[in-house]
C-alpha positions as CSV (number, residue, x, y, z in Angstrom):
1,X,-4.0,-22.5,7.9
2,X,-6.6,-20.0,8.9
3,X,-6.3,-16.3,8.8
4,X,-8.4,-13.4,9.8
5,X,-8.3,-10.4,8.2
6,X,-9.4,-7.2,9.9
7,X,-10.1,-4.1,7.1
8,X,-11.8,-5.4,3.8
9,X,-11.3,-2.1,1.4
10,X,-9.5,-1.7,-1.8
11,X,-6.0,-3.5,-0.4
12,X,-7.5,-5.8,2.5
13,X,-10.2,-7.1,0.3
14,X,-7.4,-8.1,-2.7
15,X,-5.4,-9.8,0.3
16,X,-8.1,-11.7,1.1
17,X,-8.8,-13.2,-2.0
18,X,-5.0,-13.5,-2.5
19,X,-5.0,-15.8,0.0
20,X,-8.1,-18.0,-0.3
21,X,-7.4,-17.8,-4.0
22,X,-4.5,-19.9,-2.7
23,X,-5.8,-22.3,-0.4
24,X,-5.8,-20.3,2.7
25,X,-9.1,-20.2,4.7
26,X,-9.7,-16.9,5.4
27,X,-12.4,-14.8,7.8
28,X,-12.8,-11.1,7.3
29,X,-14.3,-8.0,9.2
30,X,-14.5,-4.4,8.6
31,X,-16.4,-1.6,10.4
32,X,-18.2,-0.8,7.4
33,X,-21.2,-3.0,6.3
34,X,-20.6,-2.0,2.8
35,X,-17.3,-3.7,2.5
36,X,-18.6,-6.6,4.4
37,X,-21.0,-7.0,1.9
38,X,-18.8,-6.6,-1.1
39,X,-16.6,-9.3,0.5
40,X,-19.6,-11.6,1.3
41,X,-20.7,-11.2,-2.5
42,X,-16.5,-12.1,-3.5
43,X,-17.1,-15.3,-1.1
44,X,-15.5,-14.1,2.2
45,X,-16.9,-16.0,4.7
46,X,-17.4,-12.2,7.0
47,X,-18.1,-11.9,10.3
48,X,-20.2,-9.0,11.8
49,X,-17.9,-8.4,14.7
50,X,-14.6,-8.0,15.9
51,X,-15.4,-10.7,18.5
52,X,-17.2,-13.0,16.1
53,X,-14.2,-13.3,14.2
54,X,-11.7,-14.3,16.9
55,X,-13.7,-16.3,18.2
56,X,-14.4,-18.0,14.5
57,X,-10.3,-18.7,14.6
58,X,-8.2,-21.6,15.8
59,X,-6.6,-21.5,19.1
60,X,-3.5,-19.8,17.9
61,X,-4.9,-17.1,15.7
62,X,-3.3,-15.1,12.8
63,X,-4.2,-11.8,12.6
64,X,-3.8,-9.5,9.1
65,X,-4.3,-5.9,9.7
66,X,-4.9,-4.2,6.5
67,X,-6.3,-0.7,7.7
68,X,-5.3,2.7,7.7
69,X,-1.8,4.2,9.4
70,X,-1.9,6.3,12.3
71,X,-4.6,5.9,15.0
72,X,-7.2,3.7,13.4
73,X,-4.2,0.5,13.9
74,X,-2.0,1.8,16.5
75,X,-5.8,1.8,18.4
76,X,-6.6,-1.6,17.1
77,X,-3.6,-3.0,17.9
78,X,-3.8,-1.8,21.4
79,X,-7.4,-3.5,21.7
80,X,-6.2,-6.8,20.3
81,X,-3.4,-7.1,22.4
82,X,-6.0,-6.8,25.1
83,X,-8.3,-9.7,23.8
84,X,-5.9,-12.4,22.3
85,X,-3.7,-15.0,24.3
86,X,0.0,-15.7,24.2
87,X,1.6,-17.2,21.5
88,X,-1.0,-15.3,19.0
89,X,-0.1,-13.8,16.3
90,X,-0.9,-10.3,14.3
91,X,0.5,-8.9,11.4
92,X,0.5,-4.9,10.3
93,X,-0.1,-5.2,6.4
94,X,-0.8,-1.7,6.3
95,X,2.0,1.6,5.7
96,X,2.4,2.3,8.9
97,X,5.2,4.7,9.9
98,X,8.1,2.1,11.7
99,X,8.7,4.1,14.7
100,X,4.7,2.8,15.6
101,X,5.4,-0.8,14.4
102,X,8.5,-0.8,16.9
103,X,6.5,0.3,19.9
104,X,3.4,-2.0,18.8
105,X,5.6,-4.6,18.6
106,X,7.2,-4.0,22.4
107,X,3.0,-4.1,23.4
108,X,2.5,-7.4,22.0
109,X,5.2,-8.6,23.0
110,X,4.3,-7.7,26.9
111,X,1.7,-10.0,26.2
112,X,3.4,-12.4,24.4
113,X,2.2,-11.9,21.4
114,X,4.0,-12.5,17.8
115,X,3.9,-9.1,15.8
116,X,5.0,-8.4,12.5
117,X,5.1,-5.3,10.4
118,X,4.9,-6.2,7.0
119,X,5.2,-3.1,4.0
120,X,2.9,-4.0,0.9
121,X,3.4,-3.1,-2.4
122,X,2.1,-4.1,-5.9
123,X,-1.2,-1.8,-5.5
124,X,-4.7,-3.4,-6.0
125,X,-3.3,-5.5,-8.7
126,X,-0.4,-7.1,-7.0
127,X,-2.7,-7.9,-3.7
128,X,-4.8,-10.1,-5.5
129,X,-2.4,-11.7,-8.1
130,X,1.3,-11.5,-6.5
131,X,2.3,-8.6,-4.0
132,X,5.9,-7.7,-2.9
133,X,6.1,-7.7,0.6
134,X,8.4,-7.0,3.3
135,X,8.5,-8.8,6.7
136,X,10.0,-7.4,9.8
137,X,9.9,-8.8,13.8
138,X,11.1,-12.0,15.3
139,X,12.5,-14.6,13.2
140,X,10.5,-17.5,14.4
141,X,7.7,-15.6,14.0
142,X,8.1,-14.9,10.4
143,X,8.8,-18.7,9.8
144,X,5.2,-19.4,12.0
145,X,3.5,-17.4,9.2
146,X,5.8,-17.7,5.8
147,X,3.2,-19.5,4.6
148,X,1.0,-16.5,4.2
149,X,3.7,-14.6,3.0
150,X,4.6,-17.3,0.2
151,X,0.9,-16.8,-0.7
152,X,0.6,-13.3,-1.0
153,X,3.6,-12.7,-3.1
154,X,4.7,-13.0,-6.6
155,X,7.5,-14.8,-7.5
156,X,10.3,-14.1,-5.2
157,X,8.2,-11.5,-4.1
158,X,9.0,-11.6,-0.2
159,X,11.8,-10.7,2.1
160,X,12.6,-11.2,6.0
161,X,14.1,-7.5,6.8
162,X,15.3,-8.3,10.1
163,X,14.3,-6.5,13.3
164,X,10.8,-4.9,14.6
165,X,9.8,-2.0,12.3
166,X,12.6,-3.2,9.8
167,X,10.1,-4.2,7.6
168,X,8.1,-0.6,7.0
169,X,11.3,0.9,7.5
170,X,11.8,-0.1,3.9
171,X,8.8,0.6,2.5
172,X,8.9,3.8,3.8
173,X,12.2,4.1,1.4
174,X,10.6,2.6,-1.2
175,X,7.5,4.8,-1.8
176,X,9.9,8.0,-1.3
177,X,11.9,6.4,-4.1
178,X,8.1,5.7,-5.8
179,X,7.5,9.1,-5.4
180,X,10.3,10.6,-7.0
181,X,10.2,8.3,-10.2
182,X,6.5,9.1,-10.4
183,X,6.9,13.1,-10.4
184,X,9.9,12.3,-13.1
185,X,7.8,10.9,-15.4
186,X,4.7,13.8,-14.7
187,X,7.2,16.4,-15.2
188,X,8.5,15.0,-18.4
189,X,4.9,14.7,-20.2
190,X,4.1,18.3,-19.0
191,X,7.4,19.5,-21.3
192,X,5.7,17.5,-23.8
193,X,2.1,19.2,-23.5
194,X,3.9,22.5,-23.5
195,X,6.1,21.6,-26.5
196,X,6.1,22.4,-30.0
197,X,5.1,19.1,-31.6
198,X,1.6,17.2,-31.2
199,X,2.0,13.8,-29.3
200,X,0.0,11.3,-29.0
201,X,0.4,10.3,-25.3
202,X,-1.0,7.0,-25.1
203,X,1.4,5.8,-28.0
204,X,4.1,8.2,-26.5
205,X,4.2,6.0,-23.1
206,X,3.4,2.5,-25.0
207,X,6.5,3.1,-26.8
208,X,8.8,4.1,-23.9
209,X,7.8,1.2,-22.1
210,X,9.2,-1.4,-25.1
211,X,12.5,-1.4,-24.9
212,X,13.6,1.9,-23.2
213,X,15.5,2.7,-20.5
214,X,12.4,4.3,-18.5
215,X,10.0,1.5,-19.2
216,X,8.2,0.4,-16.4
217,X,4.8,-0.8,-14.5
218,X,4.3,3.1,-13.9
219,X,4.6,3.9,-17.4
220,X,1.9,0.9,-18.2
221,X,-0.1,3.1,-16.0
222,X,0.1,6.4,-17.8
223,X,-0.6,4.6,-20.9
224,X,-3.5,3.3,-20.0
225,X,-4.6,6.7,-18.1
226,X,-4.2,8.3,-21.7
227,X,-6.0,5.4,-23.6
228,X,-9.4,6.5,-20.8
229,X,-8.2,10.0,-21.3
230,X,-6.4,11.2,-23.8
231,X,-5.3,15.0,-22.2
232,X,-6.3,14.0,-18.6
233,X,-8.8,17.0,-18.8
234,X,-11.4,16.0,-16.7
235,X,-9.2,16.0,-13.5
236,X,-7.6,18.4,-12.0
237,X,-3.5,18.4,-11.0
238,X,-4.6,17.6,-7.1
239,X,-2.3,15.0,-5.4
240,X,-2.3,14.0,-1.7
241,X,0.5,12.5,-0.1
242,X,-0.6,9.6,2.8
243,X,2.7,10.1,4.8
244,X,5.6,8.2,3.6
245,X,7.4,10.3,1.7
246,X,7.5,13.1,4.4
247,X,8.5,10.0,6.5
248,X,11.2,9.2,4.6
249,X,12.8,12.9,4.3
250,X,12.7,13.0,8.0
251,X,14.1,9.6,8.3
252,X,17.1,11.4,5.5
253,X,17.6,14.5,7.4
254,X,18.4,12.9,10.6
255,X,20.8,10.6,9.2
256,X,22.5,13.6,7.2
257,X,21.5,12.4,3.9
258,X,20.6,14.6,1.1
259,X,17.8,13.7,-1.2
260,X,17.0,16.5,-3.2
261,X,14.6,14.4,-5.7
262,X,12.3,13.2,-3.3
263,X,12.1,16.0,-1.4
264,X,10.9,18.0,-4.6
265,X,8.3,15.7,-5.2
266,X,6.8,16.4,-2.0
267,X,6.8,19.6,-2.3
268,X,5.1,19.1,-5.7
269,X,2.2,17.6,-4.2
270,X,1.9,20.5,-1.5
271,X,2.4,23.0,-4.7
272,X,-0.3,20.6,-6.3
273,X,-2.9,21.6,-4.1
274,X,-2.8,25.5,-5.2
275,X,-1.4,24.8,-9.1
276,X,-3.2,22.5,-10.8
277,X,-0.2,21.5,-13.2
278,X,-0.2,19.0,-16.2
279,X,2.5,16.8,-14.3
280,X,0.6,17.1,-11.1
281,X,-2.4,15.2,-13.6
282,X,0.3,12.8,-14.3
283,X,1.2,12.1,-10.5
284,X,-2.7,12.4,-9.7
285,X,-4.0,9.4,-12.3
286,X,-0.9,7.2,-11.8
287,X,-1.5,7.1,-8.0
288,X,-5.2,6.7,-9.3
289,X,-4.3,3.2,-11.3
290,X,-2.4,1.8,-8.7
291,X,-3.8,2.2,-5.7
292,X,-7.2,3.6,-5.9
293,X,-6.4,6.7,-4.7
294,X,-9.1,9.1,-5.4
295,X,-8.6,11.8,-7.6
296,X,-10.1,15.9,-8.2
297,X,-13.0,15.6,-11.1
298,X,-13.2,18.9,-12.1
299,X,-17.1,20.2,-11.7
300,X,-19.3,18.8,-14.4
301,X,-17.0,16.1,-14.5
């Protein structure tokens, strides 16, 4: 199986070697000719065009989209659906809000084109050695292509979700859920920078994640923020939010559901942006780990 993969950065370019890492040939493009190059020097065979690399694919191409939400795909996927054939496939990899999966699927599928909108999770780490993914649009579609999917993922790692859009749908949840267990645990270190006693945080956070109730791959990441930095001080308590989370409250309030804990972490971050708080540090380098997200240096920093 061949696949190409339009948007090399810090996901795309871990998905790529995902998949040749596992026997899947694989042709990449991005805009930028600095992550072209990085992907050439990783042993992407890169194209220098968006034409070059359909027309490097077989006659029933595989498309992974791994570029940013909003306009940039919603415009690519409109061009594509403009240049491939019937019976093509392309597959949103990125966190793209559902309601725009839904009507990007009802354009491809004017054309007769297969589309799936696939939520990725696992960060950096998990696109190169075992992501969790989830897999909405047309059944037989999904089957066409669960061979990339078997790739990509850890163990058990993937799910069909159904319907067009079902499959961001639920990772929209899941990162509101993600960001309310992430401002938990930045909240509970700032009562411990505040507190009486003198932790060490690195060994506070190694210790909660053997054997406690709150031990997780999050709290692997604070430890290992604290063992680069032991009091976070050369950063300040900045976080952005990339849309899901305001997604999902939406997505709560017009069903009638109360979620009071997500909602206040999104309204940490705003607050983050004009009180540069010790859990907002927290937030700011765990997001940092994960994903790549960039974070404030203070100046000097």
């Amino acid at each position: 199986m061949k696949v190409g993969i339009i948007g090399l950065g810090k996901m795309g370019l871990n998905l790529a070697l995902n998949l040749q890492e596992n026997n899947i040939e694989v042709i990449g493009y991005d805009v930028s000719i600095q992550a072209r190059q990085k992907a050439a020097e990783n042993q992407i065979i890169i194209k220098s065009s968006q034409e070059e690399l359909l027309q490097s694919l077989e006659d029933k191409k595989i498309i992974f989209l791994s570029t940013p939400a909003g306009a940039i795909t919603n415009s690519l996927v409109k061009a594509l659906c403009n240049e491939l054939q019937a019976e093509d496939i392309l597959i949103d990899g990125g966190n793209s809000y559902f309601k725009d999966s839904v009507e990007n699927y009802e354009l491809a599928k004017e054309k007769g084109i297969g589309f799936l909108d696939c939520g990725t999770s696992g960060g950096m780490e998990g696109a190169q050695a075992g992501a969790c993914l989830m897999i909405g649009g047309d059944a037989e579609i999904f089957r066409q292509t669960e061979e990339v999917f078997a790739a990509l993922a850890c163990d058990q790692g993937y799910l069909y979700t159904g319907n067009a859009g079902s499959g961001h749908y639920l990772k929209m949840v899941h990162n509101g859920i993600e960001y309310g267990m992430m401002q938990a645990i930045g909240e509970g270190f700032d009562i411990l920078n505040a507190g009486r006693y003198d932790y060490d945080f690195e060994k506070v956070a190694g210790v909660w994640n053997h054997g406690s109730v709150i031990r997780s791959w999050l709290m692997e990441l604070v430890e290992e923020s604290f063992k680069e930095n032991p009091k976070l001080d050369d950063i300040k308590g900045v976080i952005d939010s990339s849309g899901e989370g305001k997604w999902t409250i939406a997505e709560a309030l017009d069903l009638d559901i109360p979620v009071p804990v997500i909602s206040s972490s999104l309204f940490a971050r705003n607050a983050s942006k004009i009180d540069d708080s010790f859990s907002a540090k927290i937030v700011a380098t765990i997001r940092n780990q994960f994903g790549g997200h960039d974070v404030t240096r203070k100046e000097g920093q």
